[in-house]
C-alpha positions in Angstrom: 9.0 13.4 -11.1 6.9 10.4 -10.1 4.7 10.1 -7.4 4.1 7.1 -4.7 1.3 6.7 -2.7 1.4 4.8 0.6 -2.1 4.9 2.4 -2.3 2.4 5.2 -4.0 1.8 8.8 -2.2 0.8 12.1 -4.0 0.0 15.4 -1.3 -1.7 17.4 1.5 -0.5 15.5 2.9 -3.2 13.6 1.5 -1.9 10.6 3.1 1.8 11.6 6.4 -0.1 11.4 5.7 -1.9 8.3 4.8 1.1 6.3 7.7 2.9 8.1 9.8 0.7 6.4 8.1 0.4 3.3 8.8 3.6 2.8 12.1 3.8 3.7 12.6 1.5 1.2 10.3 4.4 -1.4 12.9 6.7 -0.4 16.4 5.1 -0.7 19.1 7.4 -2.3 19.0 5.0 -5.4 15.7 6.4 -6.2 15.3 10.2 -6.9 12.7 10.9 -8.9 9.6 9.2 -6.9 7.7 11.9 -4.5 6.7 9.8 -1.9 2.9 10.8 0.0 2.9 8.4 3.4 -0.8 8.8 4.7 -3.0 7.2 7.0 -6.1 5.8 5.5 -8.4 8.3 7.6 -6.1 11.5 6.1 -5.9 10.1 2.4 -8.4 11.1 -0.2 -9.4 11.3 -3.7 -7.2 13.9 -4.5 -4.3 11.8 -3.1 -5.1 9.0 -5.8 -5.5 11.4 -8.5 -1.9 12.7 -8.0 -0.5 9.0 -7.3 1.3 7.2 -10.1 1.2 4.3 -8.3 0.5 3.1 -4.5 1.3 0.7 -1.9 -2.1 -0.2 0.4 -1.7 -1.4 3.7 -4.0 -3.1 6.7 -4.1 -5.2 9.6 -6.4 -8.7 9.6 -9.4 -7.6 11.4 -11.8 -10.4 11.5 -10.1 -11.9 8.2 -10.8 -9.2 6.9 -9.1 -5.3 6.0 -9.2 -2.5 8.8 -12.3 -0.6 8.9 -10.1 2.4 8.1 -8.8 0.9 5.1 -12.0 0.5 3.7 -13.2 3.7 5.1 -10.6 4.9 2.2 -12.2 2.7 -0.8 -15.5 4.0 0.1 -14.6 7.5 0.3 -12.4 7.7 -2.8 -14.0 5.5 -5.8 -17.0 7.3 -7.2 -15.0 10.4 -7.0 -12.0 8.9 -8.9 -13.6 6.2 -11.3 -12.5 5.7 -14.4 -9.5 8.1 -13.8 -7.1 5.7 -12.0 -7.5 2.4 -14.1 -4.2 0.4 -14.5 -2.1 2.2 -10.9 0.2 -0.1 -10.3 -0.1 -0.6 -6.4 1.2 -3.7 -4.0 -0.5 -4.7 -0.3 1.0 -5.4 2.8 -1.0 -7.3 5.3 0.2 -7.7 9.1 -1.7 -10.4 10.7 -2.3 -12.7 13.6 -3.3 -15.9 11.2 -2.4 -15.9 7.5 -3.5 -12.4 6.3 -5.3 -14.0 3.3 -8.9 -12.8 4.2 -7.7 -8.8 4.3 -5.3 -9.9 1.1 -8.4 -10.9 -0.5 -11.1 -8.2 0.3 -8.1 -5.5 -0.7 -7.7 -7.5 -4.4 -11.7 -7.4 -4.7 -12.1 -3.7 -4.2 -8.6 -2.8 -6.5 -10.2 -5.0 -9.1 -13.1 -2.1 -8.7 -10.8 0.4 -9.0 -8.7 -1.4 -12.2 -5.4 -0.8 -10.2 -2.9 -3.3 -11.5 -0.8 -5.7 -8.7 3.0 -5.3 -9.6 4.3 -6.6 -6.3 3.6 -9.9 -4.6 2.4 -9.0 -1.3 3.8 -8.8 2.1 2.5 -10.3 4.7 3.9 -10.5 8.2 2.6 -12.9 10.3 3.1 -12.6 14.1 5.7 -10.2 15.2 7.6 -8.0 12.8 11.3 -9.6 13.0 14.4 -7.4 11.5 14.3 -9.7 8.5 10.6 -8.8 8.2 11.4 -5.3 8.6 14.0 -5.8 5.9 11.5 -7.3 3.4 9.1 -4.7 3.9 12.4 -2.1 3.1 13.1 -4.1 -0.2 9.1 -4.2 -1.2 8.8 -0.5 -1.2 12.2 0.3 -3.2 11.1 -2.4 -5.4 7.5 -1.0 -6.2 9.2 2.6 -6.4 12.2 1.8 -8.8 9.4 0.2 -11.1 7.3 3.3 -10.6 10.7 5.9 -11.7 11.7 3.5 -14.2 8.3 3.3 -15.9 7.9 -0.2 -16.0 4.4 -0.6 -14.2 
């Protein structure tokens, strides 16, 4: 068995609904043989990582930039899991007000830290979350867990 990590932060709930369907998409009948961990960025920890195979981050644009909960996460996991987690495959999904590319960027930098490995171009949802939106995010997380049960991240 396999194991997915989704870890992300949700003020307004757009990005509850994105990672709602993100892992929906984790957890199609297709796939069975990825454990799927859905956690909020203030309830995940290091020991969360260390039992990830690979993960799917998550944040609204604050001030072109992540959530402070998100990073909250980075600076309470990475000393305690350095050099133990290098090459996770892990994808980002970004809800935003503008174009998302300040959080997409900050959340790249710090993964870089980490030597996670993007597998997954990213979602971001700018504006409202439309059914087709809803959709993608459904299609990102079963493609990001197939990868993960097929082994080829």
């Amino acid at each position: 068995m396999k194991h997915l990590l989704i870890v992300y932060h949700s003020k307004s709930g757009k990005n509850q609904m994105m990672a709602e369907a993100i892992y929906e998409g984790c957890c199609d009948p297709l796939i069975d043989a990825v454990e799927v961990r859905f956690k909020q960025a203030g309830q995940a920890d290091a020991t969360d990582l260390l039992w990830a195979d690979g993960l799917i981050l998550g944040t609204p644009e604050n001030f072109g930039y992540m959530s402070g909960a998100l990073k909250d996460f980075f600076d309470r996991t990475y000393y305690e899991v350095e050099g133990q987690v290098d090459g996770k495959p892990f994808g980002i999904f970004v809800g935003s007000g503008t174009d998302g590319q300040g959080a997409l960027m900050s959340i790249r930098r710090i993964c870089n830290g980490y030597k996670f490995k993007e597998v997954q171009d990213p979602i971001v949802i700018i504006g409202e979350l439309t059914a087709e939106a809803r959709a993608n995010c459904r299609e990102f997380g079963m493609a990001i867990a197939a990868g993960i049960e097929a082994g080829i991240f």
